[in-house]
C-alpha positions as CSV (number, residue, x, y, z in Angstrom):
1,X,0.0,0.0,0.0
2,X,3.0,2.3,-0.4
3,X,3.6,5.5,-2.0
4,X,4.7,5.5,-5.7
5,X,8.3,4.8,-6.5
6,X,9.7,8.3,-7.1
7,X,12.7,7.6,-8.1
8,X,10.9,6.0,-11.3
9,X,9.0,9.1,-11.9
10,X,11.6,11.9,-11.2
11,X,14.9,9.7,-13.1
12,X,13.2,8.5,-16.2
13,X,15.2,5.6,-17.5
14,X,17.2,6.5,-20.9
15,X,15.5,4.2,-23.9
16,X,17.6,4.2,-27.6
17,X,15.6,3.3,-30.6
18,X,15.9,-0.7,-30.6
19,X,14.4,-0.5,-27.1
20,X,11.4,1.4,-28.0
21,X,10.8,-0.6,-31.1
22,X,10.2,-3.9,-28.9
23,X,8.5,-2.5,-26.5
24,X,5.6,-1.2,-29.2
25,X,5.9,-4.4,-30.9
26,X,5.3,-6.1,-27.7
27,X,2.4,-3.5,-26.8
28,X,0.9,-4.3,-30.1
29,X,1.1,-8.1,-30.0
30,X,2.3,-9.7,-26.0
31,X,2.6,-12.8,-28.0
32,X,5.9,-11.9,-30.7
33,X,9.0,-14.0,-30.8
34,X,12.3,-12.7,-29.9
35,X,13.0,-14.1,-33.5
36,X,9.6,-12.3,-34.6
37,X,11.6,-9.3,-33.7
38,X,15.1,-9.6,-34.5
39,X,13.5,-10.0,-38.3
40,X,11.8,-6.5,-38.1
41,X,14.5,-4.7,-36.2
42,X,16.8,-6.1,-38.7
43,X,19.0,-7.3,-35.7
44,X,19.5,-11.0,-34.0
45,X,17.6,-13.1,-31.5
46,X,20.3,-12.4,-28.6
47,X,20.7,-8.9,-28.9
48,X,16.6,-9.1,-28.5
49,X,16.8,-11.1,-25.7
50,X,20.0,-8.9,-24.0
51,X,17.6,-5.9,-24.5
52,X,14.4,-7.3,-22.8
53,X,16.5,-8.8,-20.0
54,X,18.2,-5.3,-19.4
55,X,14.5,-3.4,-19.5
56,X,13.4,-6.1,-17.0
57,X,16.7,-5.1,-14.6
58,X,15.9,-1.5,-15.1
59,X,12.1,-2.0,-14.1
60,X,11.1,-0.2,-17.6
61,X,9.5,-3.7,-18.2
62,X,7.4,-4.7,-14.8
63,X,6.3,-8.2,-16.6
64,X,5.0,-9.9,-19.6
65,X,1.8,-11.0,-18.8
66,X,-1.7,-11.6,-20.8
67,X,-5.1,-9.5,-21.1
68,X,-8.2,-11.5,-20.3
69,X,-11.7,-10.6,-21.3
70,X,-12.7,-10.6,-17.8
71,X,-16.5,-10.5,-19.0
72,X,-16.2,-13.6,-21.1
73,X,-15.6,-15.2,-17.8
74,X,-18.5,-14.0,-16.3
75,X,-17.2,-10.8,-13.8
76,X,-19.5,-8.7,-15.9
77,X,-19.7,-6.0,-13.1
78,X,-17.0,-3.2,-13.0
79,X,-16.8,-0.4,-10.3
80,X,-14.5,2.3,-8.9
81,X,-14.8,2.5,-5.1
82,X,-13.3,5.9,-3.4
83,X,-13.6,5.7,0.2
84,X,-12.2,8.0,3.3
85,X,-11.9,6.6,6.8
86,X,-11.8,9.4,9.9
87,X,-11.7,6.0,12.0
88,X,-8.9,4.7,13.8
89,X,-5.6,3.1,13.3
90,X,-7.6,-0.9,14.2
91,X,-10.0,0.2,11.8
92,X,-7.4,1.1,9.0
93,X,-5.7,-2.1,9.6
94,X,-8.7,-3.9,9.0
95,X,-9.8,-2.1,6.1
96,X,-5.9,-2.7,4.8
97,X,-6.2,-6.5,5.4
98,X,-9.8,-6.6,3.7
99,X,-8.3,-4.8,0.6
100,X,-5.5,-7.5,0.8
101,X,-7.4,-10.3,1.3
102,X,-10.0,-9.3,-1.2
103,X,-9.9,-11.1,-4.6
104,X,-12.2,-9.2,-6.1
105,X,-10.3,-6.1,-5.2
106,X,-7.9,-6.0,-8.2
107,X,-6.4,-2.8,-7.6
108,X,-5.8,-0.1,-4.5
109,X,-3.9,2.9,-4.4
110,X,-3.4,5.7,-1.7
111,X,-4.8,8.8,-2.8
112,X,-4.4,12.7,-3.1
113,X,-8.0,14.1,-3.2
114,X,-11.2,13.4,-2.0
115,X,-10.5,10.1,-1.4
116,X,-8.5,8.5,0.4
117,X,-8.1,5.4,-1.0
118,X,-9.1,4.1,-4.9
119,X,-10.2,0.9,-5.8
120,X,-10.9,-1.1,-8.9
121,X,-13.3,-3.7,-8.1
122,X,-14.8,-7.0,-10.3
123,X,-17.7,-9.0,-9.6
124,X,-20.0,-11.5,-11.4
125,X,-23.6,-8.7,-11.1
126,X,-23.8,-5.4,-9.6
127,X,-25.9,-7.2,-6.9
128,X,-22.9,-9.8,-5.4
129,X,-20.9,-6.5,-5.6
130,X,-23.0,-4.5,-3.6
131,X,-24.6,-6.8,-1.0
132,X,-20.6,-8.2,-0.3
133,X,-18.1,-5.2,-1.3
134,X,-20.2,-3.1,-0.8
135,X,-21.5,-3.3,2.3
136,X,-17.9,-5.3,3.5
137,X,-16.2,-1.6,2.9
138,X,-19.1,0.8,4.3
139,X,-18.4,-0.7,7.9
140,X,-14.1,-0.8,7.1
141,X,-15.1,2.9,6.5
142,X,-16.8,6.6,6.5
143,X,-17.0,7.0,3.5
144,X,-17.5,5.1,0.0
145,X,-18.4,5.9,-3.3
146,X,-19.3,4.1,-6.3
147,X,-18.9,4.5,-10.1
148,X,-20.1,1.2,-12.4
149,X,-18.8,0.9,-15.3
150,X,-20.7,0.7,-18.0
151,X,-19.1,1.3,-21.8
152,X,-15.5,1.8,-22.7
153,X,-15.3,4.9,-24.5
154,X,-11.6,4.4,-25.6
155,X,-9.1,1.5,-25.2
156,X,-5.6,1.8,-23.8
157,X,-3.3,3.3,-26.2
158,X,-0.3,2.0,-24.5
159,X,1.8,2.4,-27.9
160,X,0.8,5.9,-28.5
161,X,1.9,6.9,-24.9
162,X,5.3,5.1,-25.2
163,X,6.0,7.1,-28.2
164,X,4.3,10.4,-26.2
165,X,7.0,9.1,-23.5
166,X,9.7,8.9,-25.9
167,X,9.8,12.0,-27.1
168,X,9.3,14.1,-24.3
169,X,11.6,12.9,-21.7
170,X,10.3,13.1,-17.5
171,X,12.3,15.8,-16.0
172,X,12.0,17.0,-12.4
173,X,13.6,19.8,-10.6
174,X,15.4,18.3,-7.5
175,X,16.3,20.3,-4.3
């Protein structure tokens, strides 16, 4: 439940052309061979490899993983829960360890705002989500809000922001 890593944000890591050109080919298709892209980079299999193992060391690249359709598998309910607590320490432990322990909880984050904690929450109905989220977090808390989801309006662009990324480098002033 920590803070973000600001030494990520505020020293962005220096990425040459080869690196960016696997990481949008691997954005566009999670499944492409090392050899897949030594052809299009016009380059070998190792020096692939050597480049994906040094983005893994440098944390650019967190982890190859897949993207499930979530709905095809029957969590057909989506919400974002804010919530505040003006309760006690026991009570934020609990709330912590119920946010832990919480499958359907996919994501939490500390917040700046009017919340103090963020959540991204999955459930088979809106009704299993309310009657055991739901209500689970209103005693954990003082406060909870939630927004359903209910149509995408736009997909992650993930290769548009790496090349956004790219070419206008984080910088930070530093005291």
């Amino acid at each position: 439940m920590g803070g973000p890593n600001l030494e990520r944000i505020v020293e962005p890591k220096r990425l040459d052309p080869l690196d960016l050109l696997i990481l949008e080919k691997m954005l566009e298709d999670g499944r492409i061979t090392f050899k897949q892209l030594a052809r299009i980079a016009k380059t070998d299999q190792r020096t692939i490899g050597n480049r994906f193992n040094r983005m893994l060391k440098l944390g650019v690249i967190k982890r190859a993983t897949i993207d499930i359709d979530w709905v095809k598998l029957g969590l057909t309910a989506t919400a974002y829960m804010g919530s505040t607590t003006a309760l006690g320490e026991e009570d934020r432990k609990r709330l912590f360890n119920f946010i832990q322990r919480e499958p359907r909880i996919v994501q939490a984050y500390t917040s700046i705002g009017s919340h103090e904690y963020f959540m991204k929450v999955m459930d088979h109905d809106i009704a299993s989500l309310r009657s055991e989220i739901c209500s689970s977090l209103e005693s954990l808390t003082s406060g909870l809000t939630t927004s359903v989801l209910v149509n995408e309006i736009k997909k992650p662009q993930h290769e548009a922001l790496l090349r956004y990324a790219s070419r206008k480098p984080l910088t930070s002033k530093t005291s």
